[in-house]
N, C-alpha and C positions, 0 to 999 in steps of 0.2 A: 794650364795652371800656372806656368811662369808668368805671365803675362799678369794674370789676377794675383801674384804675389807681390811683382813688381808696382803695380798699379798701386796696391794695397800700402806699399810701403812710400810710395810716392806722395800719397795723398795725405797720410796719417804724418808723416816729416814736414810737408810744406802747411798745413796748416797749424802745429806748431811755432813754427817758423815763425809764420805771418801772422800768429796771435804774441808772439814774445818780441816782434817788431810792433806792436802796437794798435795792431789793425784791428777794426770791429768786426765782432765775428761775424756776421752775415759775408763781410769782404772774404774774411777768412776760410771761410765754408764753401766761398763759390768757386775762389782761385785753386784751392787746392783740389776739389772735384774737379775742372775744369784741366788742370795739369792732371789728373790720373785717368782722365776722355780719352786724352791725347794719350796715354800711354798705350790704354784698349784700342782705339779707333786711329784713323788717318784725321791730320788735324783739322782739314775742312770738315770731314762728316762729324768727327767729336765737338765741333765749334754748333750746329745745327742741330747736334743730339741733345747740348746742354741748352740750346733754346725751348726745343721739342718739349723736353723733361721738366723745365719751369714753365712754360704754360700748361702743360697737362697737370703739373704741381698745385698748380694755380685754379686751373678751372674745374673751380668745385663751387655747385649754389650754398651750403654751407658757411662755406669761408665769406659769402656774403653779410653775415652775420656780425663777422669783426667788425670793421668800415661804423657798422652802425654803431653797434654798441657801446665802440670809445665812442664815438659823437654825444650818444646819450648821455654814458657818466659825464665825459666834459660841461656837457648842458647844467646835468646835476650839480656837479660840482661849483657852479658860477648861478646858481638858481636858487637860491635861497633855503633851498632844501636841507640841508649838514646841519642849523641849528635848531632846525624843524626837530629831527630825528634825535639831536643832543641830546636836547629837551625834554621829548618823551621817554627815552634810556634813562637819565636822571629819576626821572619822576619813577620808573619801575623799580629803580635798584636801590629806593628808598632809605632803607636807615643800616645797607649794608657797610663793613668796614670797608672805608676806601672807596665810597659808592659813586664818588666822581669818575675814578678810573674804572670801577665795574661796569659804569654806563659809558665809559670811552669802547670797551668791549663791545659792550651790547648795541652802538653805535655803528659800531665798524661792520657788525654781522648786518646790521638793517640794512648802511650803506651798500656793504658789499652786495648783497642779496640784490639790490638796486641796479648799479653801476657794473658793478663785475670786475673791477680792478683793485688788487690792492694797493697800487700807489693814490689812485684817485680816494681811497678810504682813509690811506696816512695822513695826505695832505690837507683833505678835506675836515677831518676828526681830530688831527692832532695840530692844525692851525687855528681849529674854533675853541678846541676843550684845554688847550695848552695851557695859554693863558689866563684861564678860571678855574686849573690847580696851581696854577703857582701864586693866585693868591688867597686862596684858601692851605697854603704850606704843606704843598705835596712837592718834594723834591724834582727840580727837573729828568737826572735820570731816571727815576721810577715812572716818572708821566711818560717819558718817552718808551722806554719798555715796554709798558704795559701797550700804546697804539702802537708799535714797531710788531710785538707780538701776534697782538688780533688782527691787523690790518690784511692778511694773507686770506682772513676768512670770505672773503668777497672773489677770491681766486676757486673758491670748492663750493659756495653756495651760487645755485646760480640767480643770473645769468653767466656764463664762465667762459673767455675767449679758450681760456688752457683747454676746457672740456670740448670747443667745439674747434680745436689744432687736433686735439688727440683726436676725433670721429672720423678725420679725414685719412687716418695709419693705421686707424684700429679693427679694421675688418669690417662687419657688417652693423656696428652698433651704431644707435642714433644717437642724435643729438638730447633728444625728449630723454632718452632713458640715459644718458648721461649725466642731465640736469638732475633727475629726481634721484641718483646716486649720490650724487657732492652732496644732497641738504645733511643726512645723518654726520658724517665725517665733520663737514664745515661747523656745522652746531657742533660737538663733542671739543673739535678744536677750539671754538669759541668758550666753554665751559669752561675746560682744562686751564686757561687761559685766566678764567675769572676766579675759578680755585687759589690760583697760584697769588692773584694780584691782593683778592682777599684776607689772604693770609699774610702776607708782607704789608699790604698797610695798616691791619691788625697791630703786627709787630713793630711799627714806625709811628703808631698811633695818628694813622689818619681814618678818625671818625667823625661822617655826615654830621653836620651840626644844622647843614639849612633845609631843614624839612618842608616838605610842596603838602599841602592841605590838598584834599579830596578835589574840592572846585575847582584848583590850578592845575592837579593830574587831569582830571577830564577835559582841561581847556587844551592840554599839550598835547592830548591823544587825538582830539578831535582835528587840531592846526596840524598833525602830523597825518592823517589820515588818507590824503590826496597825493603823497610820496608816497606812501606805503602802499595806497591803492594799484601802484603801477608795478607791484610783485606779482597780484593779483591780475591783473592783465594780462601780464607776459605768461605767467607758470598757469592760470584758469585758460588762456587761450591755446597754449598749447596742448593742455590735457585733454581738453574738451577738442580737439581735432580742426578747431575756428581758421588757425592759420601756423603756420610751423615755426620754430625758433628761429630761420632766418627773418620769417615776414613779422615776427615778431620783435625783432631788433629794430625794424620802420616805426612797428608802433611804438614803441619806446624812445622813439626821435621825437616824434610828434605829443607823443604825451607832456614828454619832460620840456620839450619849448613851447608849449600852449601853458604849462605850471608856471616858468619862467618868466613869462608875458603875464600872467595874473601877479606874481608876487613880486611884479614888480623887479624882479633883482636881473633880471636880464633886458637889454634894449637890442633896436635892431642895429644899431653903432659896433654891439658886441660879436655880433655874429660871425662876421668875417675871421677873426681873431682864434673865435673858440673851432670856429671850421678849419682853418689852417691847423693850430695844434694836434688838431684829432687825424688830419692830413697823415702830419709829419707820423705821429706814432703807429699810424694803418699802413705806410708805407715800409717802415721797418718793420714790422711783423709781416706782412703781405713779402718782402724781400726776403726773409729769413726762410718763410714756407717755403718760397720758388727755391731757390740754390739749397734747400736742403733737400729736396726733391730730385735733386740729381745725386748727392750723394746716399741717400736711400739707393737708389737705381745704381748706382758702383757698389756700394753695401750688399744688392743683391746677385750681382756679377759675379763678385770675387766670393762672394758664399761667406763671408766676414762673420754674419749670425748665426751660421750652421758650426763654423769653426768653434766662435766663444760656447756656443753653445755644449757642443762637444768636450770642450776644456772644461768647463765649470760642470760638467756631468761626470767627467772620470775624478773631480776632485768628490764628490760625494753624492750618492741618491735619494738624500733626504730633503725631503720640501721643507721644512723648516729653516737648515743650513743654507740650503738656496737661495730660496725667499729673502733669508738674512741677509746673502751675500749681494744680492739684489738690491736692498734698499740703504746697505754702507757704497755701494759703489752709488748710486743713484742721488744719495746724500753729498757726497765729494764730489759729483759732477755739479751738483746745484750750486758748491760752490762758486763757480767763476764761468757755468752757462748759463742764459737767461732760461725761462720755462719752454718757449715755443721751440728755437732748435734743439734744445736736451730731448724734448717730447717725439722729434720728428726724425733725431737720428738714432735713440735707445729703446724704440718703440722696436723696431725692426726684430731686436738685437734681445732684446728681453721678451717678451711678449710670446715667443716658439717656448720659450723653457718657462713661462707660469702656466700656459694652456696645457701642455705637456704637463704638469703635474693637477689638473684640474679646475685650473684657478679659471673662473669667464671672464671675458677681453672687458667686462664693465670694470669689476672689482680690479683687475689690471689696471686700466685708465683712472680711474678713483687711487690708485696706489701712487701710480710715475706720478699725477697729476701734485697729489699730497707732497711728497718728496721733495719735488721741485719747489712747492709753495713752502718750504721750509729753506730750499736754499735761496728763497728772495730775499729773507731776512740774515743769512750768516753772511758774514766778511770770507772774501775781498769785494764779489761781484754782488752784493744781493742791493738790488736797484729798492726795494721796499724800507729796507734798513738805511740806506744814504737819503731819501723822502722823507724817513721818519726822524732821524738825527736833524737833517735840515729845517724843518718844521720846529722842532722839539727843540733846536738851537744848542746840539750837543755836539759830541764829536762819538765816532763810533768806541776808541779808547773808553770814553767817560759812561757808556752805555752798557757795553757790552758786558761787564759782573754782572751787574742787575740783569740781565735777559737769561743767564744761563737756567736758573730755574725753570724760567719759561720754556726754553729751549728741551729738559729733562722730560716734563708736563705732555709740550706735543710731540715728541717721539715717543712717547707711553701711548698715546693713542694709535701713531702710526702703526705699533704693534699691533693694534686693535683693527685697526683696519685692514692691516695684512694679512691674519690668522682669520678675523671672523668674517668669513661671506656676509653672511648679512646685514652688517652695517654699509655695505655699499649695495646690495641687492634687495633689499626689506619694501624699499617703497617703488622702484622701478616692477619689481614683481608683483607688489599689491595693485598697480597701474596698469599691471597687463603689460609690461615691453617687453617680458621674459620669462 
């Protein structure tokens, strides 16, 4: 037990350290695992043991799934598709107050639903529709707000890398019954979202003035219909048993670059480019899985989850308190961790004490997942928030009043999704996963 304390205090000191030197955390995560091997182990067999533990981290058919799916949103994103979907969001949110930003919302969920990423939803939705409120006189921080806001809904609607990081820690659930858990949650979030923005451009008096006649809605729906079709692809292909969420990330390669080649907005000139990008960002998540796979496996050595757990059970027996306690810490890690290593080292650590009060390992992954996608958008670290300022042409200072509404809005949900099962169980169980 010395050994597992030591080790424990080893690990938790040095990657502090190496994160307040400046280091990414992926680096952060692996050095400081890799120093508490050596404290367990002799340092030859601890050097072999952290190789062992990131490819077994690693080889999972699953996580085949990532690789593809940024490829795809990248595709999407350089494919002509973002004002495909503008377009038709517009046209739906009609003669709403603020109906430009309400279909930047309703944008982001189509996108997301699409792509799976929410920076490729910021970038993509709030570089096309930016510029066509600021000159219809929507303020630049409110335009940005409102896509900094929704842009996360493409993280809980799927297709969803978070959802298929979490399937790989989270015991026996699938990928399929993951997907059909984000849609309620993702949409609610997307709502809460259009409530809010609703209501403040009400208040700031921005009202639709350029109304889409009948003819021009049905010509948007229709130009949109070939994007949209490839939801219906991925989520009808997997329902129906055709071929699984990994093999379903191929067909969403080939979809979206056969789309690309029709509309023109992609050449083969570009492909290299959009293939490296998608490269780099599969290689960083794919890195973060591996070296956080080793400290899972010291997490489960030194018994670190059995411990907190025990801690947070003598402070009180209430699932409610818990729960709460649960998702303010999980909230503060979102902070200044990205979603993939937050998901792969508090899954552990969390996950004994919701099952333990009932909660199933879905509604748990539907929870850490949501959390996290709230910390993409808070300051310091939230990579969707510095996307969406960039695009938006703000600064986080000049942004951040305007979002806390927003911010109020999706944590009212997240209550909702912590307390009610069946906003993450309702359609996975109507599907038969559970």
């Amino acid at each position: 037990m010395d050994v597992a304390i030591t080790a424990t205090i080893v690990m938790v000191v040095a990657l502090v350290i190496i994160l307040l030197m400046g280091a990414p955390i992926a680096v952060a995560i692996g050095m400081s695992s890799a120093m508490a091997m050596v404290v367990i182990l002799p340092t030859n067999v601890a050097l072999v043991t952290c190789a062992q533990k990131m490819f077994t981290g690693l080889n999972s058919f699953p996580l085949l799934a990532i690789p593809f799916f940024v490829l795809a949103g990248n595709l999407m994103n350089n494919g002509g598709i973002a004002i495909r979907i503008i377009r038709l969001a517009e046209a739906l949110c009609g003669r709403l107050p603020g109906a430009l930003a309400e279909s930047n919302v309703l944008a982001n969920m189509f996108f997301g639903a699409i792509s799976g990423s929410g920076n490729a939803a910021a970038a993509a939705m709030g570089g096309t529709i930016g510029p066509i409120e600021a000159e219809r006189g929507y303020s630049k921080e409110f335009s940005a707000a409102v896509n900094i806001a929704s842009a996360p809904t493409g993280m809980l609607i799927p297709p969803s890398n978070a959802l298929i990081v979490f399937s790989t820690v989270g015991g026996s659930i699938s990928v399929a019954a993951l997907f059909m858990g984000g849609y309620i949650p993702g949409i609610l979030w997307g709502l809460a979202v259009m409530i809010v923005a609703g209501y403040m451009a009400k208040k700031r008096g921005y009202i639709n003035t350029n109304h889409v006649d009948a003819a021009t809605k049905v010509k948007y729906f229709v130009d949109a219909i070939p994007s949209l079709f490839l939801i219906v692809i991925i989520i009808g292909g997997i329902l129906s048993g055709i071929f699984t969420a990994t093999e379903a990330s191929g067909v969403a390669v080939a979809y979206a670059l056969i789309l690309g080649f029709i509309y023109k907005s992609i050449k083969a000139k570009d492909l290299p480019k959009i293939i490296l990008d998608s490269a780099r960002t599969t290689v960083i998540i794919v890195f973060l899985i591996g070296v956080s796979s080793i400290m899972s496996w010291i997490m489960a050595y030194t018994e670190i989850p059995t411990i907190i757990s025990n801690a947070m059970l003598t402070l009180t027996n209430s699932k409610v308190i818990t729960l709460l306690i649960i998702n303010l810490v999980l909230l503060f890690v979102g902070t200044f961790m990205d979603p993939t290593p937050a998901i792969l080292i508090f899954t552990p650590i969390f996950l004994p004490i919701c099952t333990g009060f009932g909660m199933s390992s879905l509604q748990f992954g539907i929870m850490i997942v949501y959390n996290l996608c709230i910390g993409a958008i808070t300051p310091p670290v939230g990579s969707v928030l510095f996307t969406g300022c960039k695009v938006g042409k703000v600064t986080i200072e000049q942004v951040i009043k305007t979002l806390l509404p927003f911010f109020v809005a999706i944590i009212l949900v997240l209550m909702i999704v912590t307390y009610v099962p069946a906003v993450s169980e309702f359609l996975p169980r109507l599907n038969g996963y559970i």
